[in-house]
N, C-alpha and C positions, 0 to 999 in steps of 0.2 A: 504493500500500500504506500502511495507518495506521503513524503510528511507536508505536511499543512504549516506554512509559513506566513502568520501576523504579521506587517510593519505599518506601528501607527509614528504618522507624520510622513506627509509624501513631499520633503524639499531636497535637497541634492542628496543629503544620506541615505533617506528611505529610500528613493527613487534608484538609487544606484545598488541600494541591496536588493532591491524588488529583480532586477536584473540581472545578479549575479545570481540569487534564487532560481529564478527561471532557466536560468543557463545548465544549474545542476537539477534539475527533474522538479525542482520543488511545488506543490498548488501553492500558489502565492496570493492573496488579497491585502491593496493596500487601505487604512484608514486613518483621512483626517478630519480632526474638527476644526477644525480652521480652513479657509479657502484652498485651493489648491491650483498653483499655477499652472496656465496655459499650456508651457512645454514641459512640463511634467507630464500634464495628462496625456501630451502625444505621446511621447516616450512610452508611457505604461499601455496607451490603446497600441500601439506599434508591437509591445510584447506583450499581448494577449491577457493582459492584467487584467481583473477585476477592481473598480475602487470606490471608495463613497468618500465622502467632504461635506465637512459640516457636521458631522454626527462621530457617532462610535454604536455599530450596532454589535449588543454584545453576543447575539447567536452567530454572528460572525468572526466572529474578534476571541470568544472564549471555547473554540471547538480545535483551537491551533497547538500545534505539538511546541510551538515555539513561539514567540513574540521579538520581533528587532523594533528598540523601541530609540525614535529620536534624539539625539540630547537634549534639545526644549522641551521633552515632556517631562515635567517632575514628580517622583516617585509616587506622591500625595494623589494623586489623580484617580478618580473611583477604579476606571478600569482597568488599570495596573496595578490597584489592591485588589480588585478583583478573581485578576489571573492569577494574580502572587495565590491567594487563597486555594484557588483548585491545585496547584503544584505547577502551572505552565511557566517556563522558566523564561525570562524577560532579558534578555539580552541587547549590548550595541550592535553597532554596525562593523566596528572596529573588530570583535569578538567575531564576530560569524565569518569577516571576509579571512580574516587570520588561518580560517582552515582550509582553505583553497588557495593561498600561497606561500611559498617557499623562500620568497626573497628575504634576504638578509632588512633585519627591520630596525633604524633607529629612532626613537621614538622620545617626543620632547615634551616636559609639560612644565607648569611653573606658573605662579598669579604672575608674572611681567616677563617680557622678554622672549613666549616661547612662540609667538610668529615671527620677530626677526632672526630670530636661531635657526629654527626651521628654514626659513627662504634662506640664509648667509650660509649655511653647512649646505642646502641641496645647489646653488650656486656653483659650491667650491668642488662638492662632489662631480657637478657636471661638467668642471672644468678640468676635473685631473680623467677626463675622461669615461667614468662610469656612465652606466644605464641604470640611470636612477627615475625614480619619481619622487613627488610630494602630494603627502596628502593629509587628510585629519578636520583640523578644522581649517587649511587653506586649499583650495584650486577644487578640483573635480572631489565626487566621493571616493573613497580607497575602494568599495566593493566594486563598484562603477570600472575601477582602474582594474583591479583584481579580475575584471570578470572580460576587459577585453585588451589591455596591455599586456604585456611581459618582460617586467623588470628584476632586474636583479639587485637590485638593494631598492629601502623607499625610508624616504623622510620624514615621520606622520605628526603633527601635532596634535595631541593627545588635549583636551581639557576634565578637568577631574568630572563631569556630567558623563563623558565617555568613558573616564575608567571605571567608572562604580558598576558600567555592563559589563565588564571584562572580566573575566573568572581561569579560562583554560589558557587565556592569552599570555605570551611571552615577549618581552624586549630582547633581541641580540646585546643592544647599548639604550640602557636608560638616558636622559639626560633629565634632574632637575634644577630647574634655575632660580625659585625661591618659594617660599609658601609664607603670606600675608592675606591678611582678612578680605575676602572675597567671597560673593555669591551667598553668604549671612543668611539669606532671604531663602536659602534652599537648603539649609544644612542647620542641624539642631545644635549650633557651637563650632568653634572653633577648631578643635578636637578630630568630629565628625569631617572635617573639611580637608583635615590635616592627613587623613585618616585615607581619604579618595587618591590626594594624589601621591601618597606612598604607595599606591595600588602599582605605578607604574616598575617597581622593583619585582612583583609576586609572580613567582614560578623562575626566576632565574636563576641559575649555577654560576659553576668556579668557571666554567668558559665565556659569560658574559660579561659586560661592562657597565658601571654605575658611573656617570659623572654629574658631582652636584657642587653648587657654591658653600663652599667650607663658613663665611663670612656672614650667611641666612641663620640667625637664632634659632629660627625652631626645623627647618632643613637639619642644624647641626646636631639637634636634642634626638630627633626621630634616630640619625643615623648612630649616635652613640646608645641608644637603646635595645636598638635591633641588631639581631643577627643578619648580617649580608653576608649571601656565600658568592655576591659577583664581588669583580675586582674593583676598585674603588677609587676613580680619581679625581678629588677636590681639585676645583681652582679658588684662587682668592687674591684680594689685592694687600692683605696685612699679613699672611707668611706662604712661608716656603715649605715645596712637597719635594719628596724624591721621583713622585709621579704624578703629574697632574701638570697646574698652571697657576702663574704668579708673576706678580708686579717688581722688578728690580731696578731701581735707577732709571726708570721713566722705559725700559723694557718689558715687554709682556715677554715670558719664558715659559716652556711649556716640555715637559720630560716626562718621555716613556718610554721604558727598558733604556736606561742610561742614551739615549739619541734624542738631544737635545734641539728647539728650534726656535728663536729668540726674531725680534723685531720690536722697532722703534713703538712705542702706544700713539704719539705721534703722527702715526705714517699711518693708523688704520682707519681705512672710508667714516666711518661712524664713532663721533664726538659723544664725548660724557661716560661719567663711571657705569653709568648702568650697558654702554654698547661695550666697554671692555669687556665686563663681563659676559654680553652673549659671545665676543669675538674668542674670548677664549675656550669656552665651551665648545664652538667649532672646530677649534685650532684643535684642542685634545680630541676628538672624534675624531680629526682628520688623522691626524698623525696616530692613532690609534690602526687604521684603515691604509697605514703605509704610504700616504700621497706625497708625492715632494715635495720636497721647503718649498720650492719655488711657487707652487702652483699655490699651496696654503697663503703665503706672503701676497702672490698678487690680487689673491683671492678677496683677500681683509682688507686690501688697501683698495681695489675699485668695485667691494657690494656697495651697490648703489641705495638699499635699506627699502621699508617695507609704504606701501600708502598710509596715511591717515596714522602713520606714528612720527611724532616729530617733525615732519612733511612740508617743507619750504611753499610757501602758494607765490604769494609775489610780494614787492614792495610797493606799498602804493604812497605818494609824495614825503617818502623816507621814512614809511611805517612798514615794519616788517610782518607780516603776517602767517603764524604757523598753525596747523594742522596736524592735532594730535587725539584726533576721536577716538583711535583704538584705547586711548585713558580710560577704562570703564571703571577702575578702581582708585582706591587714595593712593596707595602707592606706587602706580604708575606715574599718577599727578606726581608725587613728591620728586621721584626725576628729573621729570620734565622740566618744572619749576627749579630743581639744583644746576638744570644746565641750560637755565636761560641768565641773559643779563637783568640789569634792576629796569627799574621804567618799563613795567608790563601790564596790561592790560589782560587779564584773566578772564575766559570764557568759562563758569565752570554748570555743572548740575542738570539734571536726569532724574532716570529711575533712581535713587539713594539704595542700594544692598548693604544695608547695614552699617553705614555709612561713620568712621571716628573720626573728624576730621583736626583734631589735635596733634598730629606729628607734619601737619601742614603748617602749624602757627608762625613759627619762627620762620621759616622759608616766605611764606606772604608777608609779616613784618617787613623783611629787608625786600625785598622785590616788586611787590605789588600796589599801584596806583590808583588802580579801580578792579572792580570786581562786575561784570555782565552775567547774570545766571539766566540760564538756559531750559528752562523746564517750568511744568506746571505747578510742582510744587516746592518752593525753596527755602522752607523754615528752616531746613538743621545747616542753611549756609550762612542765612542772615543769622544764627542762633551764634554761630562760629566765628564769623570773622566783624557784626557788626561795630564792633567795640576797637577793629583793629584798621579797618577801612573805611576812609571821611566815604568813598562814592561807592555804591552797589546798586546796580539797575535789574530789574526784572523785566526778561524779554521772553515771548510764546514762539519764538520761530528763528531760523540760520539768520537770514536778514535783518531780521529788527535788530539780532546781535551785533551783525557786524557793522550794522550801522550805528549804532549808540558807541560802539569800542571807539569806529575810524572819529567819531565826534572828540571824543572822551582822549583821542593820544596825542602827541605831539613828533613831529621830526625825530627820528632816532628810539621811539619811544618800539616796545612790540607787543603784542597781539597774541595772545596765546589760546586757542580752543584746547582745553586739556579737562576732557568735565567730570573725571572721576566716581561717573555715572553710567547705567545703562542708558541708552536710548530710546526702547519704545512708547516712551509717555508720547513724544510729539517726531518720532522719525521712525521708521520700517527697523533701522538696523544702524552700528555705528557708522558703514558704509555710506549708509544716507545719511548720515548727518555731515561725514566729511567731505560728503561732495555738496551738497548743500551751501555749507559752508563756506567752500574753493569758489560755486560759482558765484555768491553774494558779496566774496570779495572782487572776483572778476566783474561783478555789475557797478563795484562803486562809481 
């Protein structure tokens, strides 16, 4: 008998597992309750799919040997307690495509940093020549890729919504980049959050690799309590490994199995402490993977870095204006903010997830001239910084912001969108809100 294969939510992940399904024999039926796009639903009429949208019928939905279930949809949802109840096991996308391929898998996650990690390692990797992909939470689905490429290594970035489907799944090479309060709003504490993205070390041996920021508090506390039986290579910018990666005399170094490869921090594409550290996280992955200095070194110095992080738009009558919506959290914010100059004009607020915005205080003290919030509701910013900023405007939309900002600066002054928020109060996605943004600066 075929097994019966659930996937609710039909956007590029369901859709692309609904096709790798079908590929391997499976009945497949997709369901969402929320609308479902246009070229999805060719795709799935194209491959014989059954789907419904708008609903969740459960004689349909709870008759399945299996469930692949979105990362948008959060656990709390009737019909995923549902299934959980009868024993139907609820899995990702990442998890089911993992059994129908073989490529060599490194896999990234972290609250900041782990989409330009992702795009600067798959870069470098395509430059020393592999057949690689990328996948996760950037470009195509991984089942999607699984079901009609053929790579041999892939780049995936992992978000902890993904790993908590992930059960029989394996990383070759872990990488994590830091764990700070994020996504509050879906997770019962701290703890519970901290808990998802240590998922990405489970089921690994002495033949894989762990690489994580030695210098992340609670990264360090996880790894000094647990047993790891992968190999284990910190980077950091305040000491020194025998293996891993480290800051010396304005060098990033980077050592494993005594083969050393060093370069100016200087010299590499992407400015500010927090790019050293995704840069060196590549470096050790690469050099783990045998690639040449050379390819590594030209690698760092011309990634060109990711959209909607940090993201130059234009100057307009000597105001600079940048574009940093992938900021969904405070401490993405707090970077961005450490690597901008003073005289800034802060774009910030959204969905709030739980939102502490006290380890912002001191950094908006010295930097910040006005504050522009961005969302429908902005009590815990004016709660935060009213006491510490003469000027804070409330704007409903990209425009009205950047227009009150370009009013609000001066010659030399900058513009910062970095909103430390989700987006969907008043944008589809942070993608919409960075473009949005790009084009209401290009309308000024």
């Amino acid at each position: 008998m075929e097994t019966r294969i659930v996937i609710l939510g039909a956007g590029e992940s369901g859709v692309g597992s609904a096709v790798l399904a079908k590929k391997n024999g499976a009945d497949v039926f997709v369901s969402d309750f929320g609308k479902i796009k246009d070229k999805y639903k060719q795709k799935l009429n194209e491959i014989n799919v059954e789907w419904e949208e708008e609903k969740h019928t459960k004689e349909k939905i709870l008759n399945a040997n299996e469930i692949i279930k979105s990362p948008g949809i959060p656990d709390k949802v009737e019909i995923i307690r549902l299934a959980k109840e009868k024993g139907i096991p609820v899995i990702s996308e990442i998890e089911y495509a993992a059994r129908y391929c073989n490529a060599y898998k490194i896999c990234i996650t972290g609250s900041n940093g782990k989409t330009t990690t992702t795009t600067m390692l798959h870069y470098l990797l395509k430059n020393a020549g592999l057949n690689v992909g990328i996948a996760g939470n950037v470009g195509q689905s991984w089942a999607l890729q699984v079901a009609e490429c053929n790579y041999d290594y892939y780049v995936i970035e992992l978000s902890s919504f993904q790993l908590d489907g992930m059960y029989n799944f394996k990383a070759d090479m872990a990488i994590l980049m830091n764990i700070t309060p994020d996504h509050l709003d879906r997770y019962n504490g701290m703890q519970d959050y901290t808990n998802s993205k240590m998922r990405i070390i489970q089921n690994q041996t002495e033949s894989d690799y762990f690489i994580y920021c030695a210098d992340d508090e609670i990264t360090r506390r996880e790894v000094d309590k647990k047993d790891i039986k992968s190999k284990k290579l910190p980077f950091s910018l305040r000491e020194k490994f025998t293996d891993g990666a480290y800051k010396e005399n304005e060098q990033l170094v980077i050592t494993y199995h005594n083969n050393e490869f060093t370069m100016s921090i200087l010299d590499l594409a992407l400015k500010g402490q927090h790019n050293t550290y995704n840069s060196m996280a590549a470096g050790i992955a690469a050099q783990v993977l045998k690639i040449r200095k050379e390819v590594i070194r030209e690698s760092l110095s011309n990634f060109q870095g990711v959209e909607h992080r940090l993201e130059h738009v234009l100057k307009v009558h000597g105001i600079e204006f940048i574009n940093d919506s992938k900021a969904t959290n405070v401490n993405s914010t707090w970077y961005a903010l450490e690597s901008m100059p003073n005289d800034l004009i802060w774009i910030v607020g959204g969905v709030d997830k739980g939102n502490d915005y006290s380890s912002l205080v001191e950094l908006v003290r010295k930097k910040v001239k006005a504050i522009i919030c961005l969302g429908k509701d902005n009590t815990k910013i004016h709660k935060a910084f009213d006491h510490i900023v003469d000027t804070i405007v409330d704007t409903q939309s990209a425009h009205e912001a950047v227009k009150a900002a370009y009013f609000l600066a001066r010659k030399d002054d900058t513009v910062l969108l970095s909103p430390a928020c989700a987006s969907f109060d008043l944008f589809e996605n942070y993608e919409d809100r960075g473009r949005k943004f790009k084009q209401a600066v290009k309308d000024l």
